[in-house]
PAFIVEX-861891 format. One record per residue (C-alpha): residue number from 1; x, z, y. Coordinates in steps of 0.5 Angstrom, whole numbers. Example, Ala and Ser with C-alpha at 12.3 -4.5 7.8 and 13.67 -1.06 7.14 Angstrom:
2
<atom 1,<25,16,-9>>,
<atom 2,<27,14,-2>>,
This chain:
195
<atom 1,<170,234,179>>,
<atom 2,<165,228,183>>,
<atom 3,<163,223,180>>,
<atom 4,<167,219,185>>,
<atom 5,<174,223,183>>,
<atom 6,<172,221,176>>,
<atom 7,<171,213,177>>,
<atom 8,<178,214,182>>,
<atom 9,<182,217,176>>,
<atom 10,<180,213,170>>,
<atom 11,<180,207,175>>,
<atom 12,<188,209,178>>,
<atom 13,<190,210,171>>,
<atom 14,<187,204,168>>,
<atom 15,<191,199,174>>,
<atom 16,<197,204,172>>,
<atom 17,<197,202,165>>,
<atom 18,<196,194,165>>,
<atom 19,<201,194,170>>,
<atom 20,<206,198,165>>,
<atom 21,<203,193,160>>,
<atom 22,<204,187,164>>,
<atom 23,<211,187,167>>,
<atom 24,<213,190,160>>,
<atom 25,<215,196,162>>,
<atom 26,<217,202,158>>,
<atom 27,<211,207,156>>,
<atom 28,<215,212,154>>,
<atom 29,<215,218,158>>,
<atom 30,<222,221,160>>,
<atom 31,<222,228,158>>,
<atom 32,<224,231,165>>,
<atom 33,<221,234,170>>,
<atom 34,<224,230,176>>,
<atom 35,<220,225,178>>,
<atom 36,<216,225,171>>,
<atom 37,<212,231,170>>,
<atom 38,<206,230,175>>,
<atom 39,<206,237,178>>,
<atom 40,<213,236,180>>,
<atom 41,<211,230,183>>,
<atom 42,<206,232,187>>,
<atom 43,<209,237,190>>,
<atom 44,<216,232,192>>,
<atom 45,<210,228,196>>,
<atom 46,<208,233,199>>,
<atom 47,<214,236,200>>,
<atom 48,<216,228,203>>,
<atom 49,<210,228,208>>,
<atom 50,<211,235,211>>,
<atom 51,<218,232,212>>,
<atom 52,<216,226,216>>,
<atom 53,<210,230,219>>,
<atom 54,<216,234,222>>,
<atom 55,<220,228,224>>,
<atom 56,<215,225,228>>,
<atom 57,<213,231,232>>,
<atom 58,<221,232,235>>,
<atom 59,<221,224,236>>,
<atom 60,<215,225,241>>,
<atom 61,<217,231,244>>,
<atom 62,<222,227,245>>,
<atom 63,<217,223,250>>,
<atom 64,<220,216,251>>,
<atom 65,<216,210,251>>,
<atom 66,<222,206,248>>,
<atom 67,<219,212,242>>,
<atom 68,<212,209,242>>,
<atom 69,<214,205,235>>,
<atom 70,<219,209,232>>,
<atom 71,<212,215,233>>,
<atom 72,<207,210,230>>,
<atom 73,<212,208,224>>,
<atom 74,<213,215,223>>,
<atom 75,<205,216,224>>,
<atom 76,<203,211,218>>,
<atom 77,<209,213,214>>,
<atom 78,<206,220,214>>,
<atom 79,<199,219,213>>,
<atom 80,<201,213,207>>,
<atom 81,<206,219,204>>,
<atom 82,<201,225,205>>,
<atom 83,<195,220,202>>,
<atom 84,<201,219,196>>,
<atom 85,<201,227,194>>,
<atom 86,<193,227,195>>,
<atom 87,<192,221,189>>,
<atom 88,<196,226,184>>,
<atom 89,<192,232,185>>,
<atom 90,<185,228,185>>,
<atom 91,<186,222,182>>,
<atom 92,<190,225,176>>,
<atom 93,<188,232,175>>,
<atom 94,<190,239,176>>,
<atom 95,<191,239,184>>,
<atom 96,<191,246,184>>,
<atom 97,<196,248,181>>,
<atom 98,<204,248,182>>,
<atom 99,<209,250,179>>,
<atom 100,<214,255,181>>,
<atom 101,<219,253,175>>,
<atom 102,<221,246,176>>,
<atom 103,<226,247,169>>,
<atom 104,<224,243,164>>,
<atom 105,<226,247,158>>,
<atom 106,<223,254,161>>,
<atom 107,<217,249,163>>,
<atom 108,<210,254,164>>,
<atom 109,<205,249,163>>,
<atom 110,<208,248,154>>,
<atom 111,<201,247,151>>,
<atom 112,<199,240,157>>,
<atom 113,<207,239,158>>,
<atom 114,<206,232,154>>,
<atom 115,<200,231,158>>,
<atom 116,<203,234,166>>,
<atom 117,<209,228,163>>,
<atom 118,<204,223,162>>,
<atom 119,<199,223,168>>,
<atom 120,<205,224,172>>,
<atom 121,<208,217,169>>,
<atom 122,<202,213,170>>,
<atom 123,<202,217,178>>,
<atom 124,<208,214,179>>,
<atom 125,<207,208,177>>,
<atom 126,<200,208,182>>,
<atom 127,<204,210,187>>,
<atom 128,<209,204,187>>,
<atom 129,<204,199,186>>,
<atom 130,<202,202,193>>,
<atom 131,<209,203,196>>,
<atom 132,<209,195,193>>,
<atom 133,<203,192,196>>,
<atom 134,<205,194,203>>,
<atom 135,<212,191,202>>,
<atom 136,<209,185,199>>,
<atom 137,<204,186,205>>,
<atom 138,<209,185,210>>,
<atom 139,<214,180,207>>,
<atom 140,<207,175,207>>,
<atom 141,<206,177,214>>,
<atom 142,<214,176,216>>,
<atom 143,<218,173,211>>,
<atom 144,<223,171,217>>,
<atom 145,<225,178,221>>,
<atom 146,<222,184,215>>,
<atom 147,<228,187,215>>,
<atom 148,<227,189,222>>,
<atom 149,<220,191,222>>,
<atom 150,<216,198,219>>,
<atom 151,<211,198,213>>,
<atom 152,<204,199,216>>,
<atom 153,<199,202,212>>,
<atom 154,<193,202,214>>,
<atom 155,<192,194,213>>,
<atom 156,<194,193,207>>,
<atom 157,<191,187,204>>,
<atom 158,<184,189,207>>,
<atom 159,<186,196,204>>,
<atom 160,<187,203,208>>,
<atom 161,<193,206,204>>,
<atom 162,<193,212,208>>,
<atom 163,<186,214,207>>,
<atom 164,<184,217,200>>,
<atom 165,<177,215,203>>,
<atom 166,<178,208,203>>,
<atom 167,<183,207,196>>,
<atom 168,<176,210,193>>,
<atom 169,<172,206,196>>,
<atom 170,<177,200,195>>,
<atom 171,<175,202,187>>,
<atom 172,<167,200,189>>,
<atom 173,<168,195,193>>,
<atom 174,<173,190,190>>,
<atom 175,<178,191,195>>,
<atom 176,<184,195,190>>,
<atom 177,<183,189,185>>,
<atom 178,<185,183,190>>,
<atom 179,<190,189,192>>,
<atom 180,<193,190,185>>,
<atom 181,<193,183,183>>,
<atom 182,<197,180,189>>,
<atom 183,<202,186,187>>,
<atom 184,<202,184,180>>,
<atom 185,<202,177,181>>,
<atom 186,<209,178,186>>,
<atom 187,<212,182,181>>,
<atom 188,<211,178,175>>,
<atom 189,<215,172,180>>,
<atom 190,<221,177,181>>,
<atom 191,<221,180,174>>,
<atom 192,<222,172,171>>,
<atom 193,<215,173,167>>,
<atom 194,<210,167,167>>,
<atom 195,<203,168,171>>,
């Protein structure tokens, strides 16, 4: 592992970890695959992008210019959900490795099972941090007609969420950080928990 995969991993489970520690939300770790064991996750983010990939391929052989939103939105949603599935492997270890199983009980992994469930955990909760930003993103930029308008990613407070690239570089240079604290702040209103 680089250097720079190290720092984006210690970095996106620390931002993981205070946000589950400051919405005071549960750590214990949900003893399930589904949407706990890192592997699993990896694997449904993948599975999401290549679905939004297929989508946005049929919606411009469609070929009208009426489309030409539907295709960008469909565009910024695979990049951001592909982005997504690469963070689980890279930033939160074993992104070579699948599993075939998907069966708790028959889990093949039994000897890092605890730790697969708890990098998967923190991985989701960095996940949602990004799926929140872009969301509070918007409803900054449009609080009157959001509901009608698509998440972009690209832009999202100075962050590039479908870049791998530009959510390390984001680590570097401060940008995650102004990211992070606007998610947390916008959070912590809506949860009822003082600032």
């Amino acid at each position: 592992m680089s250097e720079l995969q190290d720092l984006s991993a210690n970095t996106a489970e620390f931002y993981a970890t205070d946000f589950v520690k400051q919405l005071r939300l549960s750590s214990e770790v949900n003893r399930q695959c589904e949407w706990t064991c890192l592997l699993w996750s990896k694997e449904h983010w993948e599975d999401e992008a290549k679905k939004t990939q297929v989508n946005l391929q049929l919606t411009k052989e469609r070929g009208s210019h009426s489309l030409n939103a539907a295709t960008e939105s469909l565009s910024q949603q695979a990049k951001f959900l592909n982005t997504a599935a690469q963070m689980y492997g890279r930033c939160f270890g074993f992104p070579e490795e699948s599993c075939t199983v998907k069966n708790f009980d028959k889990c093949p992994f039994i000897q890092r099972r605890q730790e697969l469930l708890v990098k998967g955990s923190l991985a989701s909760v960095f996940v949602t941090i990004l799926h929140k930003a872009a969301m509070y993103v918007l409803l900054e930029e449009h609080p009157l007609d959001s509901g009608f308008i698509d998440e972009r990613y690209d832009d999202v407070y100075g962050v590039d969420l479908t870049s791998l690239k530009d959510i390390e570089a984001s680590f570097l240079d401060g940008r995650f950080d102004t990211l992070y604290h606007a998610v947390l702040r916008r959070a912590k209103q809506l949860a009822g928990i003082e600032t």
